[in-house]
C-alpha positions in Angstrom: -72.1 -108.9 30.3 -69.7 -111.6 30.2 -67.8 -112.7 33.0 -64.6 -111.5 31.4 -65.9 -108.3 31.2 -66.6 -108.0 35.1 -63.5 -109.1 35.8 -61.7 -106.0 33.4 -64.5 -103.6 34.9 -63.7 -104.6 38.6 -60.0 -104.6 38.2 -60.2 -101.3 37.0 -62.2 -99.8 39.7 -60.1 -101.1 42.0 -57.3 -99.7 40.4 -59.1 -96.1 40.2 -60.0 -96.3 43.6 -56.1 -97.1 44.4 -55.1 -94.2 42.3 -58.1 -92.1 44.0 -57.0 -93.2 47.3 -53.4 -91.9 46.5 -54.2 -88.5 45.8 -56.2 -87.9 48.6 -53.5 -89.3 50.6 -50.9 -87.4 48.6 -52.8 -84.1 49.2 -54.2 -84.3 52.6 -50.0 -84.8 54.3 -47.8 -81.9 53.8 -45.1 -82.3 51.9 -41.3 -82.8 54.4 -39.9 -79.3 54.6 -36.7 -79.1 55.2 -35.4 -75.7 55.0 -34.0 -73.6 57.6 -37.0 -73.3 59.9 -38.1 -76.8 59.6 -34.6 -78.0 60.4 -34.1 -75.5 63.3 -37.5 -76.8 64.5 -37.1 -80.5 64.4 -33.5 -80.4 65.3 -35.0 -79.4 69.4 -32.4 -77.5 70.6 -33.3 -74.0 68.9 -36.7 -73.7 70.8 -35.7 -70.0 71.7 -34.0 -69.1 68.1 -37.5 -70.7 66.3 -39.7 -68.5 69.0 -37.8 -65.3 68.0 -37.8 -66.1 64.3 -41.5 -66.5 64.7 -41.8 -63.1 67.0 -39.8 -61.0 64.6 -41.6 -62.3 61.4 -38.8 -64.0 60.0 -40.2 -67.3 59.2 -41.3 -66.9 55.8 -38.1 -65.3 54.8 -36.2 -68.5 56.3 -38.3 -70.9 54.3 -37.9 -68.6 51.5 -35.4 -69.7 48.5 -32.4 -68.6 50.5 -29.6 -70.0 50.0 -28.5 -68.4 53.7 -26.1 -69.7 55.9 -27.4 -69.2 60.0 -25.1 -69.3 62.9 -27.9 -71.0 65.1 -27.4 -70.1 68.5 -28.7 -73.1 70.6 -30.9 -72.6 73.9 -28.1 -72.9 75.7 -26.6 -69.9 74.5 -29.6 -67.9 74.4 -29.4 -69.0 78.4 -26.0 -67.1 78.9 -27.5 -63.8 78.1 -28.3 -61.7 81.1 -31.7 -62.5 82.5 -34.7 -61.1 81.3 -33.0 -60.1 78.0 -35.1 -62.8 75.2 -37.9 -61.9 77.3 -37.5 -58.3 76.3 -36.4 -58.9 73.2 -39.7 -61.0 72.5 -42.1 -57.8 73.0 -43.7 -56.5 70.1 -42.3 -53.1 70.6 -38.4 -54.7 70.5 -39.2 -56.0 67.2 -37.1 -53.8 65.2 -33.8 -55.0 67.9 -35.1 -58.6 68.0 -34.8 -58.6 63.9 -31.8 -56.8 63.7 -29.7 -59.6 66.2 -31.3 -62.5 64.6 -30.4 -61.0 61.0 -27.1 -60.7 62.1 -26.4 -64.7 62.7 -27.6 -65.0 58.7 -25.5 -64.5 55.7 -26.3 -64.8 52.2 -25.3 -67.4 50.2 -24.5 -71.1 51.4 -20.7 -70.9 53.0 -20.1 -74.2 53.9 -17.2 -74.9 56.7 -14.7 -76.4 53.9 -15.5 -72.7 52.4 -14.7 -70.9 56.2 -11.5 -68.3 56.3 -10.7 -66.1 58.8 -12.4 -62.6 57.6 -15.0 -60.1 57.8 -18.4 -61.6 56.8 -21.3 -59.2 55.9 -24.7 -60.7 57.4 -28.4 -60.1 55.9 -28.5 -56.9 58.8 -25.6 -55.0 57.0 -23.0 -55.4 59.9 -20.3 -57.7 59.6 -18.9 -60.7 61.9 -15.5 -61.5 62.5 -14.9 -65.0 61.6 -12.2 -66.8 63.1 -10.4 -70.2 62.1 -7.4 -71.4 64.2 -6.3 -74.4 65.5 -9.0 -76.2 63.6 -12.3 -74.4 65.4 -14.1 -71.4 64.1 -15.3 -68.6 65.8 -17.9 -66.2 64.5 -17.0 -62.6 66.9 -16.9 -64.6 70.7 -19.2 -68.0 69.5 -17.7 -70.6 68.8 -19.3 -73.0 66.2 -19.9 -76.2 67.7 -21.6 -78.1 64.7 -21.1 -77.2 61.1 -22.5 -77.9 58.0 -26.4 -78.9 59.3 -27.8 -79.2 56.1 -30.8 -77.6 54.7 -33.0 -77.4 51.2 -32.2 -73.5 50.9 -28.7 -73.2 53.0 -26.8 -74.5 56.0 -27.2 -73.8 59.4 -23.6 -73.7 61.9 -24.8 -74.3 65.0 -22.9 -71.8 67.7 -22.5 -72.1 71.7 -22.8 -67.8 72.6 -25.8 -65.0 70.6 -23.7 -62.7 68.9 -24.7 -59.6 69.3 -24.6 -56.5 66.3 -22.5 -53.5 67.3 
């Protein structure tokens, strides 16, 4: 072999290995989610909303192709419910209730707050929340949203101060 020839061979090992060494890297770290869940979760202040999504099976329906747009109650307001209430909403046998309130802070679609009216808005549980705009604020039946238009690869999460509760 000539000397030009180890040179070509060894620079293209090297390259195969680089490519190689890409891959594996490619396929060994998860790809950046950023739907619902994922933005929920890394956002920290929904540590009770991403437990209940998780106890009422509602994850893979979050990460799903949506669009949906959540009113995300933060900790906070998960706080100002009577005592003992997300604890008993978190048993296994208050799955069906625990799905049926945290359906009823999603809506279909992707209503961003330039899109907000004051109306009647049908959520994914089949009741519908009385949305409010006046004076510049929007209220969704007594929250009121405190951060709009948190962005998200399949909808947009309005993050809310109070858990609205279905009728």
């Amino acid at each position: 072999m000539t000397m030009k020839t180890i040179q070509i061979l060894t620079l293209s090992a090297f390259v195969a290995t680089g490519a190689f060494l890409n891959t594996v890297q490619a396929e060994s770290e998860p790809a950046k989610k950023n739907d619902i869940v994922a933005v929920a979760t890394e956002a920290g202040s929904f540590k009770t909303l991403v437990a209940a999504v998780k106890a009422a099976g509602l994850v893979e329906t979050l990460q799903g192709p949506g669009p949906f747009t959540v009113f995300a109650p933060t900790d906070a307001a998960f706080d100002k419910l009577p005592k003992g209430t997300v604890e008993e909403l978190l048993k296994p046998e208050n799955k069906a209730k625990l799905v049926a309130v945290l359906t009823y802070h999603v809506l279909p679609g992707k209503v961003l707050a330039s899109d907000v009216k004051t109306m009647m808005a049908k959520t994914v549980n089949g009741q519908s929340l009385d949305v409010k705009v006046a004076d510049g604020s929007v209220t969704v039946d007594n929250a009121k949203v405190i951060k709009a238009d948190v962005a998200a690869s399949n909808g947009v999460i309005h993050v809310i101060d109070t858990v609205v509760l279905p009728k």
